[in-house]
C-alpha positions as CSV (number, residue, x, y, z in Angstrom):
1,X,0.2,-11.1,-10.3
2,X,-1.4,-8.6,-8.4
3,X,-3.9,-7.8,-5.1
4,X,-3.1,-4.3,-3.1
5,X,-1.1,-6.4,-0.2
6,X,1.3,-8.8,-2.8
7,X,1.7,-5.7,-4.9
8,X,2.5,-3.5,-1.3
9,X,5.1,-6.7,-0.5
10,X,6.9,-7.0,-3.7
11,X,6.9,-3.3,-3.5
12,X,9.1,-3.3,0.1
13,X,10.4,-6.3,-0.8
14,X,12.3,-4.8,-3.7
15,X,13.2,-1.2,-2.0
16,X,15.0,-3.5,0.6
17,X,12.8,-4.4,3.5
18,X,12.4,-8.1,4.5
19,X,8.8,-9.1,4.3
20,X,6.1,-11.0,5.3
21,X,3.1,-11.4,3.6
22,X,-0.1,-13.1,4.9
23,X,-3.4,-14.0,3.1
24,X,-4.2,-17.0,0.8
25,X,-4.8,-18.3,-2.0
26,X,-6.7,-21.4,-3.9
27,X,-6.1,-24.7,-6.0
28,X,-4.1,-24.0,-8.6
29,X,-2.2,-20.6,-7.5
30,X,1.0,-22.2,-6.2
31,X,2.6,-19.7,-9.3
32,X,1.3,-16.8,-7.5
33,X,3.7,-18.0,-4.4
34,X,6.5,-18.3,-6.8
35,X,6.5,-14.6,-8.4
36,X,6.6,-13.7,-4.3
37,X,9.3,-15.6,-3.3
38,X,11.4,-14.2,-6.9
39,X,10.4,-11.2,-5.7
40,X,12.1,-11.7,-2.5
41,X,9.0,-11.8,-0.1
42,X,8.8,-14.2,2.3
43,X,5.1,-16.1,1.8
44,X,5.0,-18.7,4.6
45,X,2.2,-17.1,6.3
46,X,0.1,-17.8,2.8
47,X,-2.3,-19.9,3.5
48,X,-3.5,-22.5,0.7
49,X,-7.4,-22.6,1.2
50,X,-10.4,-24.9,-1.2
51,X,-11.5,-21.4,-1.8
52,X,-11.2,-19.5,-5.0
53,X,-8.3,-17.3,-5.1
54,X,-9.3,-13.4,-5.3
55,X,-8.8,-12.2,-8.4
56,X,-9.5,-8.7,-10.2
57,X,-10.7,-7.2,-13.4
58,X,-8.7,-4.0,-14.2
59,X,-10.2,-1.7,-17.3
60,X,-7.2,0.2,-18.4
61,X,-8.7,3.7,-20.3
62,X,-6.3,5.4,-23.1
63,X,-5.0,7.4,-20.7
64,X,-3.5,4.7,-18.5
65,X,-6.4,5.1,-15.7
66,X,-7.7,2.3,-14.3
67,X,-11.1,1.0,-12.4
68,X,-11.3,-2.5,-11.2
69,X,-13.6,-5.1,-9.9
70,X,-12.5,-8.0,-7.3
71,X,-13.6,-11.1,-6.5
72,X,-11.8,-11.5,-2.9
73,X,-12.1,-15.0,-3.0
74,X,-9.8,-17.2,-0.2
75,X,-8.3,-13.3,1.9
76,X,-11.7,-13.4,2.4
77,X,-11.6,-16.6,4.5
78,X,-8.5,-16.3,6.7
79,X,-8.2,-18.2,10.1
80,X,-6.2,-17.1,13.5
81,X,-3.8,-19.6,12.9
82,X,-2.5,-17.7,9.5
83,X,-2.0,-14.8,12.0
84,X,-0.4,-17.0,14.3
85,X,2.3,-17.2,11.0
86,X,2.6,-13.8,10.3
87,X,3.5,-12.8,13.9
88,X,5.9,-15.3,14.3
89,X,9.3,-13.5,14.7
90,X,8.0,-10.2,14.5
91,X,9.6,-7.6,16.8
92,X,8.9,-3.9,18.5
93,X,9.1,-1.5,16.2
94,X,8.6,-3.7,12.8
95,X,5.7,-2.7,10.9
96,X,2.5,-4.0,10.1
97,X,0.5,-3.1,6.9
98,X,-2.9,-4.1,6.0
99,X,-5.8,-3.6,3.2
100,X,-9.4,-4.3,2.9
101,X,-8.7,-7.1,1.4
102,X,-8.7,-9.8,4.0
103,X,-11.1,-11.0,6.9
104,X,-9.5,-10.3,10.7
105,X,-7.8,-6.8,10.2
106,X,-9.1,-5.4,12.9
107,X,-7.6,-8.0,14.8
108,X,-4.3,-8.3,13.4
109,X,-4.0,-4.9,13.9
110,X,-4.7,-4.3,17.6
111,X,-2.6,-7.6,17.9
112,X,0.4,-5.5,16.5
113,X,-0.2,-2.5,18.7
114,X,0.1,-5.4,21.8
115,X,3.5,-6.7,20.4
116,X,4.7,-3.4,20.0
117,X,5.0,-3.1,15.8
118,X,3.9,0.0,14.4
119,X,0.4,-0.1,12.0
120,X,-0.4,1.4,9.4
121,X,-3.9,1.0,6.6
122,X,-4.6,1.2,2.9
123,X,-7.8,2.1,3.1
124,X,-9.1,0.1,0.0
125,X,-11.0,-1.6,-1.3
126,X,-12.5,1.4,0.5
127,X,-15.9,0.8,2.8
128,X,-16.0,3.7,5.5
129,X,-17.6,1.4,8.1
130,X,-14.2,-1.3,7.8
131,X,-11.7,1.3,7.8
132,X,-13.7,3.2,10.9
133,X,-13.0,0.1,12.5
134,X,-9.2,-0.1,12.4
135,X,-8.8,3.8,13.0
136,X,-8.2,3.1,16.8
137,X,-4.9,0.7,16.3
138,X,-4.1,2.8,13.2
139,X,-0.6,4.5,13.4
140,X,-0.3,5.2,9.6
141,X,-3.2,5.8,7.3
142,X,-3.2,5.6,3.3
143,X,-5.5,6.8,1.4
144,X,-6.3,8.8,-2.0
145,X,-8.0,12.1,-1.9
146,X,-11.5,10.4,-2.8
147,X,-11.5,7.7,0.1
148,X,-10.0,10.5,2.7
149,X,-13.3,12.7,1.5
150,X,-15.2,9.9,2.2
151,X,-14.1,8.5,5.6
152,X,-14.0,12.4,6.6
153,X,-17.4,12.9,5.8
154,X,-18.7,9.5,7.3
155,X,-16.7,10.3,10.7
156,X,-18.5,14.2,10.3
157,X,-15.0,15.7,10.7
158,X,-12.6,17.7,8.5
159,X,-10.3,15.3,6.0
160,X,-6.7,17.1,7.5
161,X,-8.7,15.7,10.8
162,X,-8.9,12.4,10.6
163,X,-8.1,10.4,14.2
164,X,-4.8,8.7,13.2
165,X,-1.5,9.8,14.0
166,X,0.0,10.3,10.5
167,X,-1.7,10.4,6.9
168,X,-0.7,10.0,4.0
169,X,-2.7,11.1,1.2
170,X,-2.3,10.6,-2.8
171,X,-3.4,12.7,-5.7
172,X,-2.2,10.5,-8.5
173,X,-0.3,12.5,-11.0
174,X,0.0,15.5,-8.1
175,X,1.8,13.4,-5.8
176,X,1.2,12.8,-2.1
177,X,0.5,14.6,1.3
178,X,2.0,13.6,4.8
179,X,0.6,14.7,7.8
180,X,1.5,13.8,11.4
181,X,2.6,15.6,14.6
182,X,5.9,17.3,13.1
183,X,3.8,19.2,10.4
184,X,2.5,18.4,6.8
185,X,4.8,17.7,3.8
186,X,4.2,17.1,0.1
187,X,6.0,15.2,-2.5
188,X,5.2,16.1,-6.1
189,X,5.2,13.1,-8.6
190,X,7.7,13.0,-11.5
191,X,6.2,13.7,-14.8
192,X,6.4,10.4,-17.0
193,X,4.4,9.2,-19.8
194,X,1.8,6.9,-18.2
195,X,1.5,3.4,-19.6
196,X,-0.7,1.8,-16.9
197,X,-1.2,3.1,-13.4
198,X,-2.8,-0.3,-11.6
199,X,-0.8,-0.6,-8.8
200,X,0.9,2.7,-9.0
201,X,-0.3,3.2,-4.9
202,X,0.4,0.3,-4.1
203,X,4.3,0.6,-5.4
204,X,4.1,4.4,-3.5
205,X,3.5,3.0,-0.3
206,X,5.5,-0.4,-0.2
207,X,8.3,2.4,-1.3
208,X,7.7,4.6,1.9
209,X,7.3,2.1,4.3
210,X,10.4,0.2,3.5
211,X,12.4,3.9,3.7
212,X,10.9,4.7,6.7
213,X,11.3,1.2,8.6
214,X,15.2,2.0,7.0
215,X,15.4,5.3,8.9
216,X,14.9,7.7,6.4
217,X,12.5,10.6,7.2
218,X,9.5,11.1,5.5
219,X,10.8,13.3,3.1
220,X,13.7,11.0,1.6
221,X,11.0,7.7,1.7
222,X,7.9,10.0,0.3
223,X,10.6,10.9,-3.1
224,X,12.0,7.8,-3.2
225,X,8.2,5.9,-3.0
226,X,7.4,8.4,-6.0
227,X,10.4,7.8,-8.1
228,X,9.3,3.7,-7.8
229,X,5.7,4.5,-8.6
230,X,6.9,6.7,-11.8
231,X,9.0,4.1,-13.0
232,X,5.6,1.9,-12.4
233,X,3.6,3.3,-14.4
234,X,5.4,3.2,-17.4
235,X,5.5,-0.6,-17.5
236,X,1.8,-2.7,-18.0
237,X,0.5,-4.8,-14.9
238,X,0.8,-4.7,-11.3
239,X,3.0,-6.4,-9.0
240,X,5.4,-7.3,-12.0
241,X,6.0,-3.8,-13.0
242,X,7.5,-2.6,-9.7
243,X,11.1,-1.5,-10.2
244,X,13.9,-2.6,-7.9
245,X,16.3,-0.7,-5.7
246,X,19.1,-0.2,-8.3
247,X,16.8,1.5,-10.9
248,X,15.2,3.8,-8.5
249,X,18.1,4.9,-7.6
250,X,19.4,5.4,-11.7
251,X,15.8,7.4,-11.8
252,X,16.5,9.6,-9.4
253,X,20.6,10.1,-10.2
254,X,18.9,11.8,-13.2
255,X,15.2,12.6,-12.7
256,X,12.6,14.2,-15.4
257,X,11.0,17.3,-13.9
258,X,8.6,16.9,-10.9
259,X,4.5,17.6,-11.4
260,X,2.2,20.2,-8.8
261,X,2.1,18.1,-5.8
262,X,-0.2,21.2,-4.3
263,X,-3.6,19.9,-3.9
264,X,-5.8,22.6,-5.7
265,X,-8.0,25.0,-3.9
266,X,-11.2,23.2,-2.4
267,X,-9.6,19.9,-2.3
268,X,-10.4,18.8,0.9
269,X,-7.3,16.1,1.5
């Protein structure tokens, strides 16, 4: 099981939040449904499509790094009426999250802005035209170092400039960045033994958004996101190999030291 947006669910889902998750899927995936709702994420605004369901090859290297190539299959081919589901009950100030996965996320943003929730981007899989797009109803923007190098240079503007609120920047095994109106914070990553990283991002910032949407400040979500993503990537797989509540919190009663979160000199993020 896996896909940046059921990994980002199960992810929240498991730090506490309640969640929605929207998108869909083909013949034969009802199982894919059933890991989400065990996961505690709430799938009725999955839509069940005669579409191929997007699926991924992930090429795992000796070092636990990862590249993959998707097939987008049926997120590619969402309708008005699955947003018409995902909205239903939302309220001010809940959040909305969104990849590249999916058609209309332009649209379900600037829908979200209307109703009040707060936004926020995963810039991936990452096209600088798409996420240009979405900027303008962007509260919250996600991104690694690469794609924020990228969408800074295809905007012609300096990376700790780009137009959104708040930031938030990974550097893998040198943690994360935050940047928004109250200043810039980093959280370094814990120093584990990598097993597989695929979805290690994905865990991060299901992590933060559930602390932050739970009140904690950006500081308290940004170490708790990187204790999840730590215990991540010790475990193989994706969505699967996201820890729950109870064992972040053994993690971080008794954490292994902490990496250089400081991005080096010259990185532009």
């Amino acid at each position: 099981l896996g896909g940046k947006g059921a990994n980002q669910a199960i992810a929240a889902a498991r730090a506490g939040a309640s969640v929605r998750l929207a998108g869909a899927i083909g013949p034969g995936a009802a199982w894919t449904l059933e890991r989400l709702a065990e996961a505690g994420v709430d799938t009725g605004a999955v839509a069940t499509l005669d579409t191929t369901t997007g699926h991924a090859v992930i090429l795992v290297d000796r070092a636990g790094e990862n590249r993959i190539v998707l097939h987008p299959g049926a997120n590619r081919a969402l309708d008005a009426a699955t947003l018409d589901r995902l909205f239903a009950g939302a309220r001010p100030g809940d959040w909305l999250l969104t990849q590249n996965e999916t058609t209309l996320v332009a649209e379900a943003m600037a829908r979200a802005r209307a109703l009040g929730l707060q936004t926020a981007h995963a810039a991936a899989p990452f096209e600088p035209e798409a996420c240009a797009a979405v900027l303008p109803h962007t509260d919250l923007l996600a991104v690694n170092e690469g794609e924020a190098a990228a969408l800074a240079a295809h905007l012609a503007v300096e990376a700790v400039a780009l137009p959104v609120p708040a930031t938030l920047v990974t550097h893998g095994a040198r943690g994360a960045t935050w940047r928004a109106e109250g200043g810039t914070q980093t959280v370094p990553a814990f120093a584990v033994t990598p097993v597989d990283t695929t979805g290690a991002g994905d865990c991060f910032l299901g992590y933060a958004l559930a602390g932050l949407d739970a009140g904690l400040d950006a500081a308290a979500a940004l170490r708790r996101a990187a204790a999840a993503a730590a215990i991540q990537v010790t475990r193989p797989g994706a969505g699967d190999a996201v820890p729950d509540a109870a064992e972040v919190d053994a993690f971080l009663a008794a954490p292994p030291p902490v990496g250089d979160a400081t991005p080096p000199v010259g990185d532009p993020t």
